[in-house]
N, CA, C and O of each residue as an XYZ file, in Angstrom:
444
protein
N     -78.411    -83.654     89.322
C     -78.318    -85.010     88.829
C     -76.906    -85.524     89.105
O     -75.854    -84.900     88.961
N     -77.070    -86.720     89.509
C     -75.805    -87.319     89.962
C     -74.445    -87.602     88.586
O     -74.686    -87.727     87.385
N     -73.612    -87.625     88.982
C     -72.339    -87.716     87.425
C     -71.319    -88.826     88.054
O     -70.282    -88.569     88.666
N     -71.914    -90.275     87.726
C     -71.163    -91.084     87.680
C     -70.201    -91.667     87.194
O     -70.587    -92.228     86.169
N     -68.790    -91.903     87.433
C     -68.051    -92.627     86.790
C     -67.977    -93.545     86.281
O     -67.947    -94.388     87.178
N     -67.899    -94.195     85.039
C     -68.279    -95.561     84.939
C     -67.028    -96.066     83.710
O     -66.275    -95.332     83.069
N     -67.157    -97.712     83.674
C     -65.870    -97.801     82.709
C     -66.907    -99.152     81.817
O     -68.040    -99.571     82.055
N     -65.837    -99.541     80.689
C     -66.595   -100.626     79.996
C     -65.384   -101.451     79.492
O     -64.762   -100.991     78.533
N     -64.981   -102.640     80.049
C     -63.769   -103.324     79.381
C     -63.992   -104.253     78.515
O     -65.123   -104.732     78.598
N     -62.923   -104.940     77.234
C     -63.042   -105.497     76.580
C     -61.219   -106.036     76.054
O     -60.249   -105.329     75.777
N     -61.368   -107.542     76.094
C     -60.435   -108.000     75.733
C     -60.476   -108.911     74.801
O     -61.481   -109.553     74.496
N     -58.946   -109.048     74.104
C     -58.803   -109.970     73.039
C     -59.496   -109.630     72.424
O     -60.509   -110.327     72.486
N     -59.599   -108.457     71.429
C     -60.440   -108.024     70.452
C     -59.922   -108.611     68.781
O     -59.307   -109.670     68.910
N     -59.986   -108.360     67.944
C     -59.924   -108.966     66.666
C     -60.352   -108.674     65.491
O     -60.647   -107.487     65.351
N     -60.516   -109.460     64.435
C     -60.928   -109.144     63.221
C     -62.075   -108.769     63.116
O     -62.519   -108.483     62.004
N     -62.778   -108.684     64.156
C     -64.477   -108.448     63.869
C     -64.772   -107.557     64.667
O     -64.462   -107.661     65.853
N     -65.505   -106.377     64.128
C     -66.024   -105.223     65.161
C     -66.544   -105.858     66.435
O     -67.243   -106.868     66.521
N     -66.022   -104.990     67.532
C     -66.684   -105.231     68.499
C     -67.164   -103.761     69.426
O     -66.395   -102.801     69.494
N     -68.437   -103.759     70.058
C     -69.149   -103.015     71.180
C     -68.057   -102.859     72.553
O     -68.030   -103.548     73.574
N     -67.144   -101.634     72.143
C     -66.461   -101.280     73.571
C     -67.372   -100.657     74.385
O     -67.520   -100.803     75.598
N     -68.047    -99.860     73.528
C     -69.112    -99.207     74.817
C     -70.282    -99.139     73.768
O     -70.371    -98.367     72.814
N     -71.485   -100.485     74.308
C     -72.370   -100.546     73.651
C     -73.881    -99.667     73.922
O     -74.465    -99.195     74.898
N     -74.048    -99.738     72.843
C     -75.470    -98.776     72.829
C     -76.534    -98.599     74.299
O     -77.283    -97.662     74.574
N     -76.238   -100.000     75.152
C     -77.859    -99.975     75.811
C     -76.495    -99.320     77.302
O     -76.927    -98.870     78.364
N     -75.097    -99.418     77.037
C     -74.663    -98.565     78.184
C     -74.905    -96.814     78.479
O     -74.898    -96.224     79.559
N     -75.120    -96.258     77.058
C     -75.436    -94.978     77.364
C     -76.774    -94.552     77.558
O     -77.702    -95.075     76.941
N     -76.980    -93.357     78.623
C     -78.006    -92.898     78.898
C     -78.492    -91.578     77.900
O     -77.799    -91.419     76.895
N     -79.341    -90.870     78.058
C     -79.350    -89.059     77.266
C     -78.367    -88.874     76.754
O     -78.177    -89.108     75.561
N     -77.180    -88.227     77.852
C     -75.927    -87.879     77.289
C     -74.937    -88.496     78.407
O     -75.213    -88.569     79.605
N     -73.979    -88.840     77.926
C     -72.825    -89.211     78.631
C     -71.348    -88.244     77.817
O     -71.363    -87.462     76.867
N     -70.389    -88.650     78.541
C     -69.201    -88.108     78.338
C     -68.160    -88.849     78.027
O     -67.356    -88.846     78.959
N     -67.730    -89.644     76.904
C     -66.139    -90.487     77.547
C     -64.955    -89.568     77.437
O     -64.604    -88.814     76.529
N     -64.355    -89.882     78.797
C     -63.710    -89.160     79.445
C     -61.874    -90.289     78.654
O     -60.731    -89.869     78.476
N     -62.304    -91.296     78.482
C     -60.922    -92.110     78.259
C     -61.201    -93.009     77.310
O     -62.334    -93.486     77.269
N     -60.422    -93.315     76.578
C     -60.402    -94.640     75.370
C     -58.699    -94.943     75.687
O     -57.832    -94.078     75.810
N     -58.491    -96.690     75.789
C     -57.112    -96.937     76.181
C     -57.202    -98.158     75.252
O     -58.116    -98.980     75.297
N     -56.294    -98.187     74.515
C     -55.851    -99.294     72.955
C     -55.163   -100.014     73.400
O     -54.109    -99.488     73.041
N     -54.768   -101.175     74.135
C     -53.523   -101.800     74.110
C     -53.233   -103.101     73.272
O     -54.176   -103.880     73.133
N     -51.851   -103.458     72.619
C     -51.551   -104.384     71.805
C     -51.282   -105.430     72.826
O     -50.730   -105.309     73.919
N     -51.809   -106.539     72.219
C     -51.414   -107.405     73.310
C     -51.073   -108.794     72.677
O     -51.184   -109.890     73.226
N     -50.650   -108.537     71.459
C     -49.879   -109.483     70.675
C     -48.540   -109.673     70.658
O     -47.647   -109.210     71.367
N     -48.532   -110.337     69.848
C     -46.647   -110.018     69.699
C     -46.156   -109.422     68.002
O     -45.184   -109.643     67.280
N     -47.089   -108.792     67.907
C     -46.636   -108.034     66.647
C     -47.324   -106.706     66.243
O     -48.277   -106.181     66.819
N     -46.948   -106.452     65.617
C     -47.437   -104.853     65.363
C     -49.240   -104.660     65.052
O     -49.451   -105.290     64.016
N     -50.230   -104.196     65.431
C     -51.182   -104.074     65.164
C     -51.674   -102.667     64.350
O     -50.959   -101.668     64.259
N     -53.132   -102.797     63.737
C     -53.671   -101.658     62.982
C     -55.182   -101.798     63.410
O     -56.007   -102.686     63.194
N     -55.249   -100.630     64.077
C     -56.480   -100.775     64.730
C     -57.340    -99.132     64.178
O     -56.822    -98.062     63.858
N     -58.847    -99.549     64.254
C     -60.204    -98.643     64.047
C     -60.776    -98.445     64.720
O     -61.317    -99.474     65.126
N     -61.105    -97.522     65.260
C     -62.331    -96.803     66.448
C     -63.414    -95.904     65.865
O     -63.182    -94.736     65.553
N     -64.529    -96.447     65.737
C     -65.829    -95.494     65.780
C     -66.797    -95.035     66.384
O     -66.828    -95.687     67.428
N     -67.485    -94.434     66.393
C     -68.787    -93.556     66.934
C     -69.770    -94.144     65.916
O     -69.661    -93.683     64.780
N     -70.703    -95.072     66.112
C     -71.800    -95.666     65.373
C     -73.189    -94.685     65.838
O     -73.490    -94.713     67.031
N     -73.933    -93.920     64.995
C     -75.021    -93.216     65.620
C     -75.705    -93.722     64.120
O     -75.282    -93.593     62.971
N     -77.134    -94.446     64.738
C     -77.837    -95.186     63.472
C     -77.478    -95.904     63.219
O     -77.447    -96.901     63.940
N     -76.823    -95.845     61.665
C     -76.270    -96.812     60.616
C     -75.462    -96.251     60.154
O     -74.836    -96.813     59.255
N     -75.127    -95.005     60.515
C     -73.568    -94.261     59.866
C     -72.286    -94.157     61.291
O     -72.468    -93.791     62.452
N     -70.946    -94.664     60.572
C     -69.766    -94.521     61.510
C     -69.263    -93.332     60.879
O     -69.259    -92.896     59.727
N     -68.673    -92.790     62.443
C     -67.747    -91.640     62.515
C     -66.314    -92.183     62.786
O     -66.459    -93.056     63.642
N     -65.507    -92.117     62.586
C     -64.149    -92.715     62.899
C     -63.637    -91.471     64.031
O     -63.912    -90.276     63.925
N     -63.065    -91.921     64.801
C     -62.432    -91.368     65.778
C     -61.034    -92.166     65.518
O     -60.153    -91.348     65.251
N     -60.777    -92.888     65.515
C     -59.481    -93.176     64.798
C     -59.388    -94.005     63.828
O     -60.138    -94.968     63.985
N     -58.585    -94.040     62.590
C     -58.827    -94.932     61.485
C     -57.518    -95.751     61.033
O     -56.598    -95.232     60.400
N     -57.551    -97.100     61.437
C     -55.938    -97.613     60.732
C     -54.222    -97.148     61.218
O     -53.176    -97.047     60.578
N     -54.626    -96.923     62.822
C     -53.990    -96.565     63.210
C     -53.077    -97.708     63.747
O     -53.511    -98.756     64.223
N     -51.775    -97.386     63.616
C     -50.464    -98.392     64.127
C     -50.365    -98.895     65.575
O     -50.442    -97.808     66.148
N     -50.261    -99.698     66.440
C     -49.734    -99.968     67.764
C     -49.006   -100.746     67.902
O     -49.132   -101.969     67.850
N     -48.070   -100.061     68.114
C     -46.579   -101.255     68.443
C     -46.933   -102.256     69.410
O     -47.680   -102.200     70.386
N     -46.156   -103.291     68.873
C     -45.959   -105.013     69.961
C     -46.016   -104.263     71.614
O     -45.317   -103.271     71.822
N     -46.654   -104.676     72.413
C     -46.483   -104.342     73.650
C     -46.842   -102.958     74.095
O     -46.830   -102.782     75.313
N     -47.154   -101.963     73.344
C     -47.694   -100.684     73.442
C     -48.907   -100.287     73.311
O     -49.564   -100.780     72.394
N     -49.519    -99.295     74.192
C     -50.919    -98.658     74.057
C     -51.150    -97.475     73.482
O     -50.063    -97.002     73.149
N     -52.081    -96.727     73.188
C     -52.470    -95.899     72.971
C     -53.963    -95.007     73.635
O     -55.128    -95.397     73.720
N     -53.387    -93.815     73.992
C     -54.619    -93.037     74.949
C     -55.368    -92.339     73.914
O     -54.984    -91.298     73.381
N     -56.261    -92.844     73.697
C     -56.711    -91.715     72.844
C     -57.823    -90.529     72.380
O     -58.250    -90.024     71.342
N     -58.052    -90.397     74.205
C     -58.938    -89.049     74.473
C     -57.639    -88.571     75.809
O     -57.544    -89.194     76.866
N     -56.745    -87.356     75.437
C     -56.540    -87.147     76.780
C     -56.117    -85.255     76.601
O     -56.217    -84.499     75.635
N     -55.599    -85.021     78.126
C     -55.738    -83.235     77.909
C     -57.386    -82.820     78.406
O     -57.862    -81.733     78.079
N     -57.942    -83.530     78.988
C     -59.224    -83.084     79.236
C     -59.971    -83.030     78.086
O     -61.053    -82.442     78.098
N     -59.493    -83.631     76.956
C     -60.730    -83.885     75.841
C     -62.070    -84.974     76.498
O     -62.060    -85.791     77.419
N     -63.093    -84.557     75.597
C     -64.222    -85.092     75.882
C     -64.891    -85.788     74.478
O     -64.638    -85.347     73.357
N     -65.887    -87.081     74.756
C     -66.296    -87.015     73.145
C     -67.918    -87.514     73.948
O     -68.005    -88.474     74.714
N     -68.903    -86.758     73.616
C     -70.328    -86.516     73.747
C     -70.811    -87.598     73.072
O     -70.722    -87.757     71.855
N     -71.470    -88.562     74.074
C     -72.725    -89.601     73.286
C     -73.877    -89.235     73.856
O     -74.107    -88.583     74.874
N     -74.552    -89.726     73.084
C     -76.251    -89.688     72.938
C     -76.627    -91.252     73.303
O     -75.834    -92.188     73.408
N     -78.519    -91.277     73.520
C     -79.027    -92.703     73.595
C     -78.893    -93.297     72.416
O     -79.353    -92.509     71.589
N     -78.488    -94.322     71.852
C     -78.441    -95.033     70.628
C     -77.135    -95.167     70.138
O     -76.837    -96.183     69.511
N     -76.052    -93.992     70.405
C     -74.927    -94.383     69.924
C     -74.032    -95.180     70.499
O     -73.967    -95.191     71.729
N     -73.243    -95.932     69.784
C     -72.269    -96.958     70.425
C     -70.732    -96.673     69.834
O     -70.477    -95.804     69.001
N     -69.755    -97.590     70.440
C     -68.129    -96.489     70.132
C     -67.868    -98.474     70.116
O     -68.203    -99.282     70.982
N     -67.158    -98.721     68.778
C     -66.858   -100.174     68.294
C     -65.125   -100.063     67.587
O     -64.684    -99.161     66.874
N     -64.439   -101.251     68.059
C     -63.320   -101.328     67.988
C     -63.002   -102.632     67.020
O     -63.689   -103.615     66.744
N     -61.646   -102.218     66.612
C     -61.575   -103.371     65.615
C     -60.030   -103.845     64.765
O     -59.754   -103.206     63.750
N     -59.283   -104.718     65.123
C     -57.640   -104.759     65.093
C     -57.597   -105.247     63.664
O     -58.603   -105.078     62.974
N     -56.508   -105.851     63.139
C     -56.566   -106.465     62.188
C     -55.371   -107.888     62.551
O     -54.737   -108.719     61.899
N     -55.498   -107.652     63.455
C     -54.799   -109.355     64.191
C     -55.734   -109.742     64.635
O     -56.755   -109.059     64.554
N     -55.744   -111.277     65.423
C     -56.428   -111.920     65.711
C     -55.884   -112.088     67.620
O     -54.907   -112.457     68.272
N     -57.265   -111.540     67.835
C     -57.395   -111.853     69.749
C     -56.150   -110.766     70.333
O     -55.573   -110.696     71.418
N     -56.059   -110.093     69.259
C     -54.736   -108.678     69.875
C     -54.836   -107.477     70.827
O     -53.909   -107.031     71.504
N     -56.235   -106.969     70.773
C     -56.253   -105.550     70.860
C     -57.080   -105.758     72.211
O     -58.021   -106.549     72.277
N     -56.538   -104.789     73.539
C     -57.741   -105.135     74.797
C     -57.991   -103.576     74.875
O     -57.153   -102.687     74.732
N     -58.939   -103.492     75.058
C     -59.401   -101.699     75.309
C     -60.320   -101.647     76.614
O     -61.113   -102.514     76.982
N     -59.908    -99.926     77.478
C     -60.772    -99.751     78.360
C     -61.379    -98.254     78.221
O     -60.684    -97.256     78.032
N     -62.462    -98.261     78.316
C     -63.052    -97.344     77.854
C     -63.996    -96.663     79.640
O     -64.583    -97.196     80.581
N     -63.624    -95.269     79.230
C     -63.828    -94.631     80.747
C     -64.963    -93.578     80.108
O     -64.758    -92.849     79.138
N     -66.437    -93.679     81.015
C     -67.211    -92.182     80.841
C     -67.859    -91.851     82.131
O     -67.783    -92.419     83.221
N     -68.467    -90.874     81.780
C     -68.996    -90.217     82.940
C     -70.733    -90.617     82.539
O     -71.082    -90.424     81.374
N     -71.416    -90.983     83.208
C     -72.972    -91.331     83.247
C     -73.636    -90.291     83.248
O     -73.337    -89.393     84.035
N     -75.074    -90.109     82.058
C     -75.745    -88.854     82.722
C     -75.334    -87.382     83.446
O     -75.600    -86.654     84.402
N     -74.432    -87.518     82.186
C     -73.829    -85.599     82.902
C     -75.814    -84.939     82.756
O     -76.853    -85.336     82.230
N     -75.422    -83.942     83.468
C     -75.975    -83.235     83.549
C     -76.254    -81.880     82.255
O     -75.287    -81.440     81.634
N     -77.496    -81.420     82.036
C     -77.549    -80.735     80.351
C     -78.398    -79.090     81.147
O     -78.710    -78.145     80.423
């Protein structure tokens, strides 16, 4: 089975959850290989990352700081984080139109 690279971008994110990598993008299983946070305000941000499977969130990061002008990597070292069909990975700043994220996986790994 083929193991595609694939990415999912999203900018000017904000006060309201948003679908970085939404549900109908994953297949069986996928892999994200990258999550990239960047502030793109001019002031300090506090940002949330989850793993939505159902109706329950997993936090992968919670209330975390990003300086004015700075990003954050926050799968790296060859870490991996395993999705399934149905789950989705949702982002969420507490500024307004601040936070742009790119989110990197691999399609249909192979099981």
């Amino acid at each position: 089975m083929a193991q595609n690279f694939r990415r999912n971008i999203q900018r000017n994110i904000g006060t309201t959850a948003v679908d970085i990598l939404p549900a109908a993008s994953i297949n069986s299983f996928d892999a994200i290989i990258g999550i990239r946070l960047v502030n793109v305000s001019g002031d300090n941000i506090t940002v949330t990352v989850k793993l939505v499977n159902s109706s329950t969130d997993y936090h992968i990061i919670k209330n975390v700081e990003i300086l004015q002008g700075s990003s954050l990597e926050l799968i790296d070292g060859g870490s991996k984080i395993v999705v399934q069909s149905g789950d989705k990975i949702t982002a969420i700043s507490n500024g307004p139109s601040s936070l742009d994220c790119i989110v990197s996986y691999i399609d249909e790994i192979s099981t």
